[in-house]
C-alpha positions in Angstrom: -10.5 -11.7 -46.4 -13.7 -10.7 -44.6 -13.3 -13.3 -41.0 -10.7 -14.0 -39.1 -11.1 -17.8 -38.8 -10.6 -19.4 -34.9 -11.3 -23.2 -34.6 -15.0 -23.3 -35.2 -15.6 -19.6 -35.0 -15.5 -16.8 -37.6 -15.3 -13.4 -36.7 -17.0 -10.1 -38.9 -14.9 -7.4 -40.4 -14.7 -5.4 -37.4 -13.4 -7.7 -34.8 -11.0 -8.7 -37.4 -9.6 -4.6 -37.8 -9.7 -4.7 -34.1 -7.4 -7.5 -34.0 -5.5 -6.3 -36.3 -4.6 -3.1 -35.0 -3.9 -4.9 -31.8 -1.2 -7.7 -33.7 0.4 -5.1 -35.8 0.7 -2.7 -32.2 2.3 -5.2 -30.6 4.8 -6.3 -33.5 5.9 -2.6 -33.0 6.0 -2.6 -29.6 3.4 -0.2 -28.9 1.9 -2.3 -26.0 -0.7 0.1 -24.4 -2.5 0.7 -27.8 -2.4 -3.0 -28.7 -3.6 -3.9 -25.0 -6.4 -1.1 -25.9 -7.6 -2.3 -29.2 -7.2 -6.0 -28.1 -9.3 -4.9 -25.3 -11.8 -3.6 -27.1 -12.0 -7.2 -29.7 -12.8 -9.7 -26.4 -14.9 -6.7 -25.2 -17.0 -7.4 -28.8 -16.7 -10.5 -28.9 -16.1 -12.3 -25.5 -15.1 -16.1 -26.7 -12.2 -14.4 -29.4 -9.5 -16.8 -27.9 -7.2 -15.7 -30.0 -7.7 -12.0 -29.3 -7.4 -13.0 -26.1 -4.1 -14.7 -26.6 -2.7 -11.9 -27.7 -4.1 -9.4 -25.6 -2.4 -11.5 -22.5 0.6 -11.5 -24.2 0.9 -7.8 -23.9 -0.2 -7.4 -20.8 2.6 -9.6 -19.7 5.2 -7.9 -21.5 3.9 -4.4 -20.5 4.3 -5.5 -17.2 7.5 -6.9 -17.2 8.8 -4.0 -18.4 8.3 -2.4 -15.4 10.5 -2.0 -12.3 9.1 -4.7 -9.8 9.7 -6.4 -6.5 8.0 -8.8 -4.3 5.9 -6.0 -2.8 4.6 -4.9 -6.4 1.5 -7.8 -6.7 0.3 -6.4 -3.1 0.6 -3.0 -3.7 -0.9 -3.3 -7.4 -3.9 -4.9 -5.8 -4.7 -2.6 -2.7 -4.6 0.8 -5.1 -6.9 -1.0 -7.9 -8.9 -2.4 -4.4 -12.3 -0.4 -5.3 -12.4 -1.8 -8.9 -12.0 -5.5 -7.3 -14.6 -5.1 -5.3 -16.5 -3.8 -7.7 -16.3 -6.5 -10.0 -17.1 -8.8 -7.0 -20.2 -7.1 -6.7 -21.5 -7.5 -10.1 -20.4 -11.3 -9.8 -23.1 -11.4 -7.2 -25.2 -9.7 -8.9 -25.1 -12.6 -11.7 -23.5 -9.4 -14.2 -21.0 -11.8 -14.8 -20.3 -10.8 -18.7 -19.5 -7.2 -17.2 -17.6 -8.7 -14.8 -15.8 -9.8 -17.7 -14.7 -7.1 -18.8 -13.8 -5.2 -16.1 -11.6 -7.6 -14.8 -9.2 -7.1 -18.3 -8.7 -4.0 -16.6 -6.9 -5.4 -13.4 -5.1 -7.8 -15.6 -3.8 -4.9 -17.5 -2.4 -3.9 -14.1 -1.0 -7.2 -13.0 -1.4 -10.4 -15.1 -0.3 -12.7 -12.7 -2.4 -11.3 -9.9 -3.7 -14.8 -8.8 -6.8 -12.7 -7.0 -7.6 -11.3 -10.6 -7.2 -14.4 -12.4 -9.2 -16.4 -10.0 -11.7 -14.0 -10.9 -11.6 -13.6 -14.1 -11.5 -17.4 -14.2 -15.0 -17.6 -12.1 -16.6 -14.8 -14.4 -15.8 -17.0 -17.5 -17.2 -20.0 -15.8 -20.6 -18.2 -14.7 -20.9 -16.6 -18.7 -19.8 -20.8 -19.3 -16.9 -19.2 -21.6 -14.7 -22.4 -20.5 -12.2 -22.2 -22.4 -11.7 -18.5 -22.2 -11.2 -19.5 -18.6 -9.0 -22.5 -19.4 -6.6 -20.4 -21.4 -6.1 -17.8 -18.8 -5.8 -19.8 -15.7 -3.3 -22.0 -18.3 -0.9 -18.9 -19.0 -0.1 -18.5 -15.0 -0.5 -22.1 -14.1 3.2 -22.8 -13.9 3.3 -19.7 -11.0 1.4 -21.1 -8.9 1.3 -24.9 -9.0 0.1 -25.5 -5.7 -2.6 -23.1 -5.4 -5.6 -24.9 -4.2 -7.9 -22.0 -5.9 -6.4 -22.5 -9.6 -6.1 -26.1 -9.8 -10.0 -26.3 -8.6 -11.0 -23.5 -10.8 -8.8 -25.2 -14.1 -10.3 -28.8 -13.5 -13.6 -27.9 -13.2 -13.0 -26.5 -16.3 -11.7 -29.1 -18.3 -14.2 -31.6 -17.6 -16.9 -29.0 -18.3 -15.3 -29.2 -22.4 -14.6 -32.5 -22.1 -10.5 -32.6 -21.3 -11.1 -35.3 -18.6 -7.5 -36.8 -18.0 -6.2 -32.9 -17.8 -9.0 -32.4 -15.1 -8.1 -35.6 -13.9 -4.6 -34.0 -13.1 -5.4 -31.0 -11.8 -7.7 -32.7 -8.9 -4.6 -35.5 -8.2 -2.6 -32.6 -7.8 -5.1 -31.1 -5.2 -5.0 -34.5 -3.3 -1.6 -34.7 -3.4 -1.4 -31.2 -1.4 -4.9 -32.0 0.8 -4.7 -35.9 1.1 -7.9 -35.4 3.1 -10.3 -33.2 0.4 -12.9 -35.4 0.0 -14.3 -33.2 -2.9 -11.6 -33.5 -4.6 -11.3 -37.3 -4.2 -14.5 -37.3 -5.5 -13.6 -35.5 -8.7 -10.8 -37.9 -8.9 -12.6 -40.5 -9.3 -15.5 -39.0 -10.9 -12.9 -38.4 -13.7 -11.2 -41.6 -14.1 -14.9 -43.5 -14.1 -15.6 -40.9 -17.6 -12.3 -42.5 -18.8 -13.0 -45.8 -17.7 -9.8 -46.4 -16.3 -8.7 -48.8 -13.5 -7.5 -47.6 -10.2 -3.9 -47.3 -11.5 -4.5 -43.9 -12.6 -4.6 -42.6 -9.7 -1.7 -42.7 -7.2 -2.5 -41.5 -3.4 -0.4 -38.7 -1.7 2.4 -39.7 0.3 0.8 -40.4 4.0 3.3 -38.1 5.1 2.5 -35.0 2.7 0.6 -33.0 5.5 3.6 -33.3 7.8 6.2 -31.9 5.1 3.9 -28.8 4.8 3.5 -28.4 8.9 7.4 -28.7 8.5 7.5 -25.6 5.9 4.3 -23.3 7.4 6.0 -23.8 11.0 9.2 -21.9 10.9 7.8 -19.0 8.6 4.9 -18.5 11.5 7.3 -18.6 14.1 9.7 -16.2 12.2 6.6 -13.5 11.6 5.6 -14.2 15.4 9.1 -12.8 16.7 9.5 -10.1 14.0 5.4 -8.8 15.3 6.8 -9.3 18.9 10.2 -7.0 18.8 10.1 -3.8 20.1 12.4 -2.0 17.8 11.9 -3.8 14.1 14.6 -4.2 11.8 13.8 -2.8 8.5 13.8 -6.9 7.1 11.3 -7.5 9.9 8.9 -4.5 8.5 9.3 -5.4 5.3 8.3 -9.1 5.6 5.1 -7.9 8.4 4.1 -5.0 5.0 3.7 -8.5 3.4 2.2 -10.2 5.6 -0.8 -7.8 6.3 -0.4 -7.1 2.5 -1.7 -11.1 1.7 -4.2 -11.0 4.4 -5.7 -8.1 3.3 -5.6 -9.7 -0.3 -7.8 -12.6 1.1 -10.2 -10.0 3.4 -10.3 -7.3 1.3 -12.7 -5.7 3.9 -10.7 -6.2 7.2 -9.9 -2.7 8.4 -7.8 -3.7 11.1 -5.5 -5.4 8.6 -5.0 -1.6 6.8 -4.7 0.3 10.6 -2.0 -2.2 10.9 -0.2 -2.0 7.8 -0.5 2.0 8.1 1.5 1.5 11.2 4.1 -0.2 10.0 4.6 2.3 7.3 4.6 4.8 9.8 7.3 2.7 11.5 9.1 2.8 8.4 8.7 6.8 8.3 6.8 6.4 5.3 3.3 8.7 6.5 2.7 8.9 2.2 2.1 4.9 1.8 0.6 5.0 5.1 -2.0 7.5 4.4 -2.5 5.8 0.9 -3.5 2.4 3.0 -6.1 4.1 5.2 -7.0 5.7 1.8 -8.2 2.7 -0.1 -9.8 1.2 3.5 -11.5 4.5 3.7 -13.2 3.8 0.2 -14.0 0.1 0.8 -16.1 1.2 4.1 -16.5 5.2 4.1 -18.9 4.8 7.5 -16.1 3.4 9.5 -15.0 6.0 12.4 -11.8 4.4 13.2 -10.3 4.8 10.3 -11.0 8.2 9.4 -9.1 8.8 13.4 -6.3 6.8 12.4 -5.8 8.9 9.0 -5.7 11.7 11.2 -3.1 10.8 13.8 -1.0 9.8 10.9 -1.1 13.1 9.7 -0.4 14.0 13.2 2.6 11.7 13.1 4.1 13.1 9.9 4.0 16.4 11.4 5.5 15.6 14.2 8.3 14.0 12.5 8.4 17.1 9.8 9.0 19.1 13.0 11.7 17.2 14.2 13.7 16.8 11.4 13.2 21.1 10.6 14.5 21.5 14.4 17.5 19.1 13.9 18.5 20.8 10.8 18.6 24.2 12.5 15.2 25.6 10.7 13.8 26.6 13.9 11.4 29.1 12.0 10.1 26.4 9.4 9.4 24.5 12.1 7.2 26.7 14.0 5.2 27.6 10.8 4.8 23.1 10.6 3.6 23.6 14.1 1.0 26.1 13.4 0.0 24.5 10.3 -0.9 20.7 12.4 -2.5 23.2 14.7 -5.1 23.9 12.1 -5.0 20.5 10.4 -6.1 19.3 13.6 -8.5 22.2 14.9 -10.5 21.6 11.1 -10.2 17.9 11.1 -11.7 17.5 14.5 -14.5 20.5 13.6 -15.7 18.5 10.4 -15.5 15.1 12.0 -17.8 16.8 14.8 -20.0 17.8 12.3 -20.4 14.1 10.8 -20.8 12.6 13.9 -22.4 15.0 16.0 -23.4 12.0 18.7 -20.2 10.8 19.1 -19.3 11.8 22.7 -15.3 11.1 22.4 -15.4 13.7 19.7 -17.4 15.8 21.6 -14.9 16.1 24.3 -11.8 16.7 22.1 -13.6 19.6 20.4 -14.4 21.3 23.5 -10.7 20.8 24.6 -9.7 22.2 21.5 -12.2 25.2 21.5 -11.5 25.6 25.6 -7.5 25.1 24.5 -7.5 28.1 22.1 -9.4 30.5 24.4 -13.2 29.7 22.8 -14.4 29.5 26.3 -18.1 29.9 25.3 -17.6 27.6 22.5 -16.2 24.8 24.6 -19.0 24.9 27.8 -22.4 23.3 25.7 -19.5 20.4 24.1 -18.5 19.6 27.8 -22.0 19.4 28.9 -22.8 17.1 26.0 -19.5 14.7 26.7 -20.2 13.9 30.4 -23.7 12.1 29.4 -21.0 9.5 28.9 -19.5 7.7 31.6 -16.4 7.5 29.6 -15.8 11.0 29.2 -17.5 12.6 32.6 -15.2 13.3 34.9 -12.8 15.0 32.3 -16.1 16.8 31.2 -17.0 18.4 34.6 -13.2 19.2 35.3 -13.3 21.5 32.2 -16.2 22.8 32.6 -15.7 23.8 36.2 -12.2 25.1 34.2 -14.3 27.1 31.8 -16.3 28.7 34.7 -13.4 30.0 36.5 -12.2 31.5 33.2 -15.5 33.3 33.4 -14.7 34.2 37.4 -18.1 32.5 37.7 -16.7 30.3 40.7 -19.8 29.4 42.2 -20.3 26.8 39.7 -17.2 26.2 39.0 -16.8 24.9 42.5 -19.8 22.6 41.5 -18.4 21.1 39.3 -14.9 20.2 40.9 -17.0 19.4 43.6 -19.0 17.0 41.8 -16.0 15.0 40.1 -14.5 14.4 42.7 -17.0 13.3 44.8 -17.5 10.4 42.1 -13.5 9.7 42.8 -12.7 6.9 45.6 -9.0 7.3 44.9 -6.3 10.2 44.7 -5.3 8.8 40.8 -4.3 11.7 38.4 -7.7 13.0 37.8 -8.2 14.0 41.3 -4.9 15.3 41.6 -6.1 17.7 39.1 -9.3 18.5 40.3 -8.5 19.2 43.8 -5.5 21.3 42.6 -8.4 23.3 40.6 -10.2 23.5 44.0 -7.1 24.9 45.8 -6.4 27.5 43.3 -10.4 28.5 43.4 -10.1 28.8 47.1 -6.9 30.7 47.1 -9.0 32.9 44.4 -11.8 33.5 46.6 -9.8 34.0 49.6 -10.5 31.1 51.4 -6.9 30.4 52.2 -7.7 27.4 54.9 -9.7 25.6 52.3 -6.9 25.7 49.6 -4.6 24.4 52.0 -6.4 21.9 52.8 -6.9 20.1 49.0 -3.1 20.7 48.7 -2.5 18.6 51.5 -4.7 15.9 50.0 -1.9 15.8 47.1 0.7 16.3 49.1 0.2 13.3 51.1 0.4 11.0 48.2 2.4 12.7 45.5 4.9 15.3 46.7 6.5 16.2 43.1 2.8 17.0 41.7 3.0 20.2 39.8 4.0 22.9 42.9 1.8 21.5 45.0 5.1 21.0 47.7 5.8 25.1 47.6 2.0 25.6 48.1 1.7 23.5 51.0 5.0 25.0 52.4 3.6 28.1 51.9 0.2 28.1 53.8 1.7 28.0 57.0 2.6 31.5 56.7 -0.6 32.7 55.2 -3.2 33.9 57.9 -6.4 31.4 58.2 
């Protein structure tokens, strides 16, 4: 026999090995190489239903196989999230047929990923391989029977190939869950005018259908609101927020505050690994985006931190000192290449100098602070380190000018001027001007008695000569 016969269709001899290989792999139970060659056959030849029967079947039953829970559909689609978005840029590119068969590849992770068969659903439907589309969206159908998506996608579908009453269903069944869907009314009756049938066909959702679903979305909501709202989570609250932020980031595969907050529940969870793997894949859907490449690195932080703790409670006082030097240099060479990326970026500008003025690059640190207090966010720290950095270089002249000058930009005695006029008593006391030094302890003194030693200085001037 030189064709496989299909329906209409005959398919040449090497489709037909192809399938083969694929039929006889999976009678054996070899499932990978049967989900490979099967591949391969729809790959050839795209409208091979048949194949593609078979080639779902695997999938399915590879995937079964597998240790799974209600977390594994959202974690299967944020570490294949690249290839998805991928494929959805070739869809709008109109390379639908290569959208094709790329998405195989994400069903071969997770068949009854209702993202990827939606897709692969709309790529069939663009290529007009309907009933390619038909028999896929048909195999999950039963999972998800009152997805709005699916049932649109599957009716569209059947009328397209002439399966009106079954396309007739599919848009009764979207009324039923949206009473008011005026598309899909439209459809309804669009259909039922092909069959010529009277109004009888179609019977009208319960007037009270929209109030049974308010009645099921409301207490979830309101369960999700307290869980987000608790101070200390219970591992049950995490668990259902991971899924939460998991689905929406499964709708807006491009939010990156929906990753930054699933990292930090993970984090909550003491799980830095899955974590860092979140802001991973939002790292590689937007590479440009600052925020996240900080939040990757205060996770790191965080898992050091905790390392530290955990080497300290279990008595390995020396292991954790070596963790503490090692998140030392994680964060001196994460901060020096981050500079280097974004050089104009005044925030980082201020930490490097703080790390370089920190770890006695005094030199280093000064042209950094002199950069960071062009901005009015970060000017007032600037001059107080670089007047900092100038009495590390006994050049107090200039050091005074610059205490001098944040200050002077201070109406109030908050924290920052605590420090700076501190900095200015201590340069007096340098210089000799004991009166002077006195005097800018007193300023703290009057409003905050416990700053630093600022009570013992003070109490010590009046026996120092003027």
């Amino acid at each position: 026999m030189s064709t496989i016969e299909s329906g209409e269709k005959s398919y040449p001899k090497d489709i037909q090995d192809l399938f083969h290989k694929g039929f006889v792999a999976i009678e054996r139970g070899s499932l990978d190489y049967a989900i490979n060659m099967l591949a391969i056959c729809v790959e050839k030849q795209p409208d091979f239903l048949q194949a593609r029967k078979f080639l779902r079947a695997a999938q399915i039953q590879n995937f079964k196989k597998k240790k799974t829970n209600p977390l594994t559909h959202h974690i299967t689609f944020i570490s294949n999230l690249p290839l998805y978005i991928k494929v959805m840029v070739m869809m709008k590119t109109k390379k639908n047929r290569e959208a094709l068969v790329l998405v195989e590849k994400l069903l071969t992770k997770d068949p009854f990923n209702l993202n990827y068969v939606a897709m692969f659903a709309n790529a069939a439907r663009a290529t007009e391989l309907y009933e390619v589309g038909i028999q896929t969206l048909e195999i999950v159908k039963d999972q998800y029977l009152q997805d709005i998506t699916l049932l649109k996608l599957l009716g569209d579908m059947y009328v397209k190939i002439g399966r009106i009453k079954e396309g007739r269903e599919c848009f009764e069944k979207i009324c039923e869950l949206r009473p008011k869907d005026l598309a899909a009314l439209k459809a309804v009756k669009d259909a039922m005018a092909v069959e010529s049938m009277s109004g009888d066909g179609w019977n009208k959702a319960s007037s009270d259908g929209g109030s049974y679903r308010d009645m099921i979305k409301d207490p979830k909501e309101a369960v999700l609101l307290e869980q987000q709202a608790k101070a200390v989570k219970t591992e049950k609250d995490i668990e259902a927020l991971i899924v939460q932020v998991m689905t929406k980031i499964e709708l807006q595969p491009e939010d990156m505050n929906a990753y930054r907050s699933l990292a930090r529940l993970y984090v909550e969870k003491k799980d830095f690994e899955k974590a860092l793997q979140m802001l991973g894949m939002a790292h590689k859907v937007n590479p440009a985006d600052a925020e996240i490449e900080r939040a990757i690195t205060l996770t790191r932080s965080q898992q050091f931190d905790y390392d530290i703790s955990e080497l300290k409670k279990a008595g390995k006082d020396e292991e954790a000192a070596n963790k503490e030097m090692e998140k030392r240099q994680f964060l001196f060479d994460e901060l020096y290449e981050n500079v280097k990326r974004y050089p104009n970026d005044p925030r980082l500008r201020y930490e490097w100098g703080l790390m370089l003025y920190e770890n006695d690059h005094v030199n280093e640190a000064i042209p950094e602070f002199q950069l960071a207090q062009k901005s009015p966010q970060y000017r007032l720290k600037a001059l107080y380190y670089l007047g900092m950095c100038f009495a590390s270089k006994k050049q107090f002249d200039m050091a005074r000018e610059m205490f001098e000058k944040a200050a002077s930009e201070l109406n109030v005695m908050n924290d920052t001027k605590k420090d700076i006029y501190y900095a200015l008593g201590e340069l007096a006391d340098m210089t000799g001007d004991h009166a002077a030094a006195s005097e800018y302890f007193k300023e703290i003194y009057q409003v905050d008695i416990g700053y630093r030693d600022v009570a013992t200085k003070v109490e010590q001037s009046y026996n120092k000569p003027a």
